[in-house]
BAVEXPA-927208 format. One record per residue (C-alpha): residue number from 1; residue in three letters; x, y, z. Coordinates in pm, whole numbers, m for minus. Example, Ala and Ser with C-alpha at 12.3 -4.5 7.8 and 13.67 -1.06 7.14 Angstrom:
+--------+-------+--------+--------+--------+
| vextor | torlo |      X |      Y |      Z |
+--------+-------+--------+--------+--------+
|      1 |   ALA |   1230 |   m450 |    780 |
|      2 |   SER |   1367 |   m106 |    714 |
+--------+-------+--------+--------+--------+
//
This chain:
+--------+-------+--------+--------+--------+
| vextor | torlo |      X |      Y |      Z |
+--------+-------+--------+--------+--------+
|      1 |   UNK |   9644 |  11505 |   9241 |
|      2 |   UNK |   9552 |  11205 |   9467 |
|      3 |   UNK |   9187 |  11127 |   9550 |
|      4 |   UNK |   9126 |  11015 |   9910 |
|      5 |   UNK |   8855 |  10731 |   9958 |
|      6 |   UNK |   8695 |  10794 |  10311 |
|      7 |   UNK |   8624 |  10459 |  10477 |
|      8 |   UNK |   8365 |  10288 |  10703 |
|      9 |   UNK |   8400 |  10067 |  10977 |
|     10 |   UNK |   8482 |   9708 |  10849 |
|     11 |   UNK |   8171 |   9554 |  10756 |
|     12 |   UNK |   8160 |   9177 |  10623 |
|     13 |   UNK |   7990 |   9106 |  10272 |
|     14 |   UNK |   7904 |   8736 |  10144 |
|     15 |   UNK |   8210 |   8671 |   9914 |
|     16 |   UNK |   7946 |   8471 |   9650 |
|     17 |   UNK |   7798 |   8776 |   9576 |
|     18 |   UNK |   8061 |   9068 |   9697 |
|     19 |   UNK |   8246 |   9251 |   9443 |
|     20 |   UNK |   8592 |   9012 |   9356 |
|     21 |   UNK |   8443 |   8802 |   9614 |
|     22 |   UNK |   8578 |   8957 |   9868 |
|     23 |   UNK |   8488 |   8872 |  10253 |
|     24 |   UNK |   8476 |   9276 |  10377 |
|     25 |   UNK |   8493 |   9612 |  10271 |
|     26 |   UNK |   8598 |   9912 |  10511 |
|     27 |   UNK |   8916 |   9951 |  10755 |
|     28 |   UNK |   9030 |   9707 |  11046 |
|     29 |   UNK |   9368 |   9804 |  11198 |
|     30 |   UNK |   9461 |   9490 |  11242 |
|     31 |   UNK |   9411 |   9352 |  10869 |
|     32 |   UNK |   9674 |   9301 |  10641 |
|     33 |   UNK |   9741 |   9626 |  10453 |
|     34 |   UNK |   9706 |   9397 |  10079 |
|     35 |   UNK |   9367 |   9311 |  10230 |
|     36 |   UNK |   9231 |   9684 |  10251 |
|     37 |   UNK |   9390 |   9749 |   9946 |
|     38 |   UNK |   9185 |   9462 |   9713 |
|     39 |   UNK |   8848 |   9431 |   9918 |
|     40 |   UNK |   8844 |   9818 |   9910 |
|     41 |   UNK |   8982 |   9940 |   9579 |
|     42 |   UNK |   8603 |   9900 |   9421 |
|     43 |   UNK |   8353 |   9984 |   9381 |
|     44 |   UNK |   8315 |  10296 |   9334 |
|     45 |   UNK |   8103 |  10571 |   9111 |
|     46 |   UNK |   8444 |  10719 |   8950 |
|     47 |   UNK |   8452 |  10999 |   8671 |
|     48 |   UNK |   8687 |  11013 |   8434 |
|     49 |   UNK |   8904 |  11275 |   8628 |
|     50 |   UNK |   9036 |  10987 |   8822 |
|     51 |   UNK |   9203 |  10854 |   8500 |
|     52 |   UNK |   9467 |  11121 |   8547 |
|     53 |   UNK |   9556 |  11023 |   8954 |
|     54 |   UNK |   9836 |  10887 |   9030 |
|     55 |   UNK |   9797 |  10805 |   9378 |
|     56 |   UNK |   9499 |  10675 |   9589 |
|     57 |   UNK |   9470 |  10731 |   9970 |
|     58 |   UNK |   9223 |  10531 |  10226 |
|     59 |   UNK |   9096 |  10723 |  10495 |
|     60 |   UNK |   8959 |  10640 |  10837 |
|     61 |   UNK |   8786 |  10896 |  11105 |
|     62 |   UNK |   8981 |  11209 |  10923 |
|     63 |   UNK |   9341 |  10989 |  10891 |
|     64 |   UNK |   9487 |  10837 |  10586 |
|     65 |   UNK |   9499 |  10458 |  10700 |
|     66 |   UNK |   9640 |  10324 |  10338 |
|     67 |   UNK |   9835 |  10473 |  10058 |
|     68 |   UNK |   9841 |  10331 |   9698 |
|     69 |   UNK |  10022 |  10369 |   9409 |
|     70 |   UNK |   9733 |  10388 |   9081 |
|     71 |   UNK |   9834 |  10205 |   8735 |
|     72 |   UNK |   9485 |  10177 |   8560 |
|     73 |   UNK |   9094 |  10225 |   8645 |
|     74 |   UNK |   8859 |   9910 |   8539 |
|     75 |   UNK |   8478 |   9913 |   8497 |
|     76 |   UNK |   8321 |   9659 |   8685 |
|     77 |   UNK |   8048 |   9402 |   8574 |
|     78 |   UNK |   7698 |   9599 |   8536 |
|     79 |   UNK |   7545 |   9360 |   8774 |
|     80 |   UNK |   7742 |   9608 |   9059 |
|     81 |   UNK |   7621 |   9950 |   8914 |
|     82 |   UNK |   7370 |  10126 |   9120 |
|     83 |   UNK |   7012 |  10266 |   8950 |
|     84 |   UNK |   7252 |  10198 |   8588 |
|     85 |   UNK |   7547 |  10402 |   8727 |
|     86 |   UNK |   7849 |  10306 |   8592 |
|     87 |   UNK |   8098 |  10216 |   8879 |
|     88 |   UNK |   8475 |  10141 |   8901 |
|     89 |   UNK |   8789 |   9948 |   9032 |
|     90 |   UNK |   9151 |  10121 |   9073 |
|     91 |   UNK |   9443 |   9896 |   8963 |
|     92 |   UNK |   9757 |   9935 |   9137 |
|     93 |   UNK |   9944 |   9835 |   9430 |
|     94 |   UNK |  10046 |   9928 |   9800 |
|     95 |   UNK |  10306 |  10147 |   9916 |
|     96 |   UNK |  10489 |  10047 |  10229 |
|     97 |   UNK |  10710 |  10300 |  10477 |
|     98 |   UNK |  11014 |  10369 |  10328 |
|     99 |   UNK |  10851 |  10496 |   9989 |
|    100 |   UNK |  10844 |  10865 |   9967 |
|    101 |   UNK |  10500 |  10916 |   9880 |
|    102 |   UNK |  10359 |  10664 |  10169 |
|    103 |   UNK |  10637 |  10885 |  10419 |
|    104 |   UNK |  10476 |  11177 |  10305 |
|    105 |   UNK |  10090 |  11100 |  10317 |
|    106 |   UNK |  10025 |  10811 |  10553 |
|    107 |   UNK |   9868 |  10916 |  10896 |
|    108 |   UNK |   9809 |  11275 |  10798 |
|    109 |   UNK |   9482 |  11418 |  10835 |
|    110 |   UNK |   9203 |  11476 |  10596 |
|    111 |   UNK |   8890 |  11676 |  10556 |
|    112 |   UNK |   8630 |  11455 |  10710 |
|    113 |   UNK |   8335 |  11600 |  10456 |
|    114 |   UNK |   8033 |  11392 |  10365 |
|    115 |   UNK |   8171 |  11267 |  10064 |
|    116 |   UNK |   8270 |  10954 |  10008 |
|    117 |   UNK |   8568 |  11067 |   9759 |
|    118 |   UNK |   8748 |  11407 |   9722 |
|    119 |   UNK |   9118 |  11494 |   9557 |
|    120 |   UNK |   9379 |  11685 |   9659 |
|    121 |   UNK |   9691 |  11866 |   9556 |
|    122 |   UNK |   9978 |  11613 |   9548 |
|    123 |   UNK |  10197 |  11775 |   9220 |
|    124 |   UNK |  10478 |  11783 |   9455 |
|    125 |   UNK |  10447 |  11350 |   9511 |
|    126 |   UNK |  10332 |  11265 |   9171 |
|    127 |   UNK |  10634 |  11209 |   8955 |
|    128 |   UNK |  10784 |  10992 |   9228 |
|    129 |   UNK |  10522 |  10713 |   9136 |
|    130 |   UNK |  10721 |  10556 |   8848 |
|    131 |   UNK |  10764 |  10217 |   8689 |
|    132 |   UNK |  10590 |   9955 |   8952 |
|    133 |   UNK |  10844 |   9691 |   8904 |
|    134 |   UNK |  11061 |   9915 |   9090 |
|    135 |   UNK |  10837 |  10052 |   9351 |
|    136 |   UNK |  10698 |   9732 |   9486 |
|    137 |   UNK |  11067 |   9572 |   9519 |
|    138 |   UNK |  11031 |   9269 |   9720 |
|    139 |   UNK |  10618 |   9327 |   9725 |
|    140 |   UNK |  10571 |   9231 |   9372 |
|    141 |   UNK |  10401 |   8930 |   9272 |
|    142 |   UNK |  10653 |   8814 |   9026 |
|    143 |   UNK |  10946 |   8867 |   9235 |
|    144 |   UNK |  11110 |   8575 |   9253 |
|    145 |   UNK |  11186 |   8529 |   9619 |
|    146 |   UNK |  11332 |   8169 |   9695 |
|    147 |   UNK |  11335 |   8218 |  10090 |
|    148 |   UNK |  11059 |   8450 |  10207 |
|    149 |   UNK |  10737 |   8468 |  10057 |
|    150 |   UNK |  10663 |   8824 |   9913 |
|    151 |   UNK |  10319 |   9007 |   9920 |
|    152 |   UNK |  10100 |   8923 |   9625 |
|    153 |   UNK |   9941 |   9227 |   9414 |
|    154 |   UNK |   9687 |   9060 |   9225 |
|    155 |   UNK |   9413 |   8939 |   9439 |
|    156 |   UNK |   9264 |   8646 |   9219 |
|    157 |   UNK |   9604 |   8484 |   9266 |
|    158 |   UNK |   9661 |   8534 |   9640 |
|    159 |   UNK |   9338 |   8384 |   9711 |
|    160 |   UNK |   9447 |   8102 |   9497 |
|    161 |   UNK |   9726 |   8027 |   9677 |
|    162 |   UNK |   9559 |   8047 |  10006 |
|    163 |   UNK |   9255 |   7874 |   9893 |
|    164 |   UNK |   9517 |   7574 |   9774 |
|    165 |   UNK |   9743 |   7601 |  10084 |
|    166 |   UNK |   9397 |   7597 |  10349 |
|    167 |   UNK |   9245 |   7258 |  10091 |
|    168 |   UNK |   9540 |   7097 |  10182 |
|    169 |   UNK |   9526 |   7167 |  10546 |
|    170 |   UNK |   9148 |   7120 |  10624 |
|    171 |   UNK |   9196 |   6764 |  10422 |
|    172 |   UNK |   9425 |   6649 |  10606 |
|    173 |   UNK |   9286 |   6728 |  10958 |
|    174 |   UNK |   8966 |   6578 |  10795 |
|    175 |   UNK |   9134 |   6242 |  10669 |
|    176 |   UNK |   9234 |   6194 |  11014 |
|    177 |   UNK |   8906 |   6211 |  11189 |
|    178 |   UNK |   8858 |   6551 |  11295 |
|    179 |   UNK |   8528 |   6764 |  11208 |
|    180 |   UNK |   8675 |   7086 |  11024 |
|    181 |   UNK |   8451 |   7417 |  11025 |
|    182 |   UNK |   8563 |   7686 |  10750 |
|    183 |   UNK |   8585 |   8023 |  10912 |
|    184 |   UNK |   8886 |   8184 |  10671 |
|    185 |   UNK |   8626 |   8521 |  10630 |
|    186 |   UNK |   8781 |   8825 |  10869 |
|    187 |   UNK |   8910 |   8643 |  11119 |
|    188 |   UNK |   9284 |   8576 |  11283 |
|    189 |   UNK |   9216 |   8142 |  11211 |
|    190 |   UNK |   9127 |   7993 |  10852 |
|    191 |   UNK |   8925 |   7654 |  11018 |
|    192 |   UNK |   8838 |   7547 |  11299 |
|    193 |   UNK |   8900 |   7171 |  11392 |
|    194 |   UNK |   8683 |   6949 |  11609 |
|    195 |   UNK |   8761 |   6542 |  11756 |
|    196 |   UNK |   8681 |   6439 |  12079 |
|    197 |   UNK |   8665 |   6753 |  12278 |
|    198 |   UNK |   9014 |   6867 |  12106 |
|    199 |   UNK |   8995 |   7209 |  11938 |
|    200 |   UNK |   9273 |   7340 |  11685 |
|    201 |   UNK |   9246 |   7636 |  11517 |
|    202 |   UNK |   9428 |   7602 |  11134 |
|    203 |   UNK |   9591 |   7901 |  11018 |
|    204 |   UNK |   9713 |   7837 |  10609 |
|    205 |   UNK |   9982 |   8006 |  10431 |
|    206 |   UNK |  10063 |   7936 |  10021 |
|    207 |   UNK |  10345 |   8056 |   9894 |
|    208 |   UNK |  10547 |   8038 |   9544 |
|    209 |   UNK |  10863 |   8032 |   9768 |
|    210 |   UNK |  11024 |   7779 |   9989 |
|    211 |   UNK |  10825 |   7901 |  10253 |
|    212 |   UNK |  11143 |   7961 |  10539 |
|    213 |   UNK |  10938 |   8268 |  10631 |
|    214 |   UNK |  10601 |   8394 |  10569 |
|    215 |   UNK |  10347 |   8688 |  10655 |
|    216 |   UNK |  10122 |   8703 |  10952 |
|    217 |   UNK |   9900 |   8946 |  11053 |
|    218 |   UNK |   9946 |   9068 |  11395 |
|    219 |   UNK |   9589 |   8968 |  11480 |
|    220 |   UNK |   9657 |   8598 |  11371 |
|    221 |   UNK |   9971 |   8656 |  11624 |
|    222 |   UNK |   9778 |   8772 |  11888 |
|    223 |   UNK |   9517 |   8468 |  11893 |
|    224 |   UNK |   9799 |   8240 |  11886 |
|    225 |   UNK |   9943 |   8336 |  12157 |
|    226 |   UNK |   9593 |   8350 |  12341 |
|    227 |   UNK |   9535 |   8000 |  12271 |
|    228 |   UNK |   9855 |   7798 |  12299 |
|    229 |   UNK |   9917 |   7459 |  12203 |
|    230 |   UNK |   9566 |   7473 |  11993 |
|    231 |   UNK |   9696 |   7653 |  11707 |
|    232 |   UNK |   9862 |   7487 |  11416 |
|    233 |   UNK |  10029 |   7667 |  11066 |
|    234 |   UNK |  10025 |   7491 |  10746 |
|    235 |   UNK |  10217 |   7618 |  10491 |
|    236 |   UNK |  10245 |   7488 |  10116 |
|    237 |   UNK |  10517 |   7607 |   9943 |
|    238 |   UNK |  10634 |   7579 |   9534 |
|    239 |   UNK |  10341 |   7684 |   9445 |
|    240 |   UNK |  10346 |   7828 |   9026 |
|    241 |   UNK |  10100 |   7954 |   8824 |
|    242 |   UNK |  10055 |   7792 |   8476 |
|    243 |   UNK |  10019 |   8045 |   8149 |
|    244 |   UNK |   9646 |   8008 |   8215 |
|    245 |   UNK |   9660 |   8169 |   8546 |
|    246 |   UNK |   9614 |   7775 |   8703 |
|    247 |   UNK |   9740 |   7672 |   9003 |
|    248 |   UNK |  10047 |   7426 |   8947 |
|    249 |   UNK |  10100 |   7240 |   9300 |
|    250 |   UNK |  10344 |   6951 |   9112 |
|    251 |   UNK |  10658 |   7016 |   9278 |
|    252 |   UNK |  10519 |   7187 |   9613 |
|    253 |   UNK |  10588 |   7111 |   9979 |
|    254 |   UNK |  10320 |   7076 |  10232 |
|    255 |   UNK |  10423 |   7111 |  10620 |
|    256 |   UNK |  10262 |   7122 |  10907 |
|    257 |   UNK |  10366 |   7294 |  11220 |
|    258 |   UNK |  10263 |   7442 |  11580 |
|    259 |   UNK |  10160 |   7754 |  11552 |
|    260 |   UNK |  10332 |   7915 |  11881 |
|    261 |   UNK |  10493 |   8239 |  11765 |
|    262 |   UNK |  10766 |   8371 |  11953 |
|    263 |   UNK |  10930 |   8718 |  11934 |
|    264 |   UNK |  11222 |   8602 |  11816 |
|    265 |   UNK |  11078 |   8448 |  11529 |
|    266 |   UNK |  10870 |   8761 |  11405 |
|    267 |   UNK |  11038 |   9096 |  11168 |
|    268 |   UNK |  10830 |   9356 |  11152 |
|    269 |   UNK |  10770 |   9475 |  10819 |
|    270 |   UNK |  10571 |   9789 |  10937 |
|    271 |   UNK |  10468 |   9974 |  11233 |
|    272 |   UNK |  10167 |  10163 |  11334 |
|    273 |   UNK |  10235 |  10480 |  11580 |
|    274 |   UNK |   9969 |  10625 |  11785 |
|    275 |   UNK |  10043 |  11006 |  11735 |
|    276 |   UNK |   9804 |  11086 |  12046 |
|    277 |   UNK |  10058 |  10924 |  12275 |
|    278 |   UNK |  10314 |  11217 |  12225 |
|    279 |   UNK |  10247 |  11569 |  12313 |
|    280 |   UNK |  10266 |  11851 |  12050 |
|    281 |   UNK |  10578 |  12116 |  12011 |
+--------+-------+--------+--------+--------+
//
């Protein structure tokens, strides 16, 4: 079985008192598919049937939007439950096109029923969600990629690294004598810097590789190329972790660089197809 959670438009929380802190809950297109996953995994009023799922699809206007791989079911802090309900968190991680189970349930259609959660039939796609090491490949967090820098399942620690990697940036526009605005919350910029009737928008990227490549969004793309030669990328790279979950920044690399994105510069690592644009057989 797989239970299908049926989503809202995006709608932005206050991360100081959100769930996880997150920003939003609910589907954007253009948003990262790890960011739908972690601001949208809780929180929910789960029975214990969902302790036997395997797989977890996100929904949007009758079309599954996300599809997740399930490895455990939390309880969230009691300050979250509803009139004392308990409510819950999936654990898991995303599965990307190429992966039989995301092949076989992304962009189908769903019942579009009241209900905020429902479960189908997936026997048939069950077993093939198997030891996560091996499903997430390149996408797991301790994959140890020296070149590119690989998505990051656990959400405390991406923010970490993107909270370190936009510091670093916004200090340094700031030590130089421009007025920095934080905006990182849903939108395609992190800050927004100010000197002198200059603007530069600051996009941030951390990364526990060497940072030769990392991931955009396409709507980060998009405003970059809408506003050119006002958009700069800072990436900090080397980051580590210490055994208390600590960001270690000893031995990483800051650079700065213009933010220009050209085609030849971007790999897609997946696609969205508009089904309507093709006639039926």
């Amino acid at each position: 079985m797989a239970v299908n959670f049926k989503l809202v438009q995006q709608d932005f929380h206050d991360p100081t008192w959100s769930w996880n802190g997150r920003p939003w809950a609910g589907w954007f297109p253009a948003a990262d598919p790890e960011d739908v996953w972690a601001y949208n995994r809780g929180v929910w009023a789960l029975g214990d049937r969902v302790l036997d799922e395997s797989i977890a699809t996100f929904s949007h206007q009758g079309e599954i939007v996300l599809v997740a791989a399930i490895t455990g079911i939390e309880t969230v802090d009691p300050k979250y439950f509803t009139k004392g309900k308990r409510k819950r968190a999936l654990q898991g991680y995303v599965l990307y096109p190429g992966h039989p189970v995301h092949d076989a349930l992304f962009g189908t259609r769903v019942s579009r029923e009241r209900a905020v959660f429902t479960y189908t039939d997936t026997a048939h796609l069950d077993q093939l969600i198997s030891n996560p090491d091996k499903d997430t490949d390149s996408h797991d967090e301790n994959h140890d990629a020296t070149d590119g820098q690989g998505r990051i399942l656990d959400p405390n620690r991406r923010k970490a690294l993107e909270d370190a990697a936009q510091d670093r940036l916004e200090a340094l526009y700031r030590s130089t004598g421009w007025d920095v605005e934080d905006v990182r919350f849903g939108g395609p910029f992190d800050a927004v810097a100010r000197r002198e009737g200059q603007v530069r928008y600051l996009e941030a990227k951390g990364t526990q590789s060497n940072g030769s490549t990392v991931i955009v969004t396409s709507g980060e793309v998009n405003h970059a190329r809408e506003h050119p030669g006002e958009c700069v990328i800072g990436i900090l790279s080397g980051l580590r972790f210490t055994d208390e979950g600590e960001i270690d920044d000893q031995d990483a690399t800051f650079v700065v660089r213009e933010w220009n994105p050209r085609d030849e510069d971007l790999q897609a690592i997946d696609y969205r197809w508009d089904s309507t644009s093709t006639p039926g057989i």
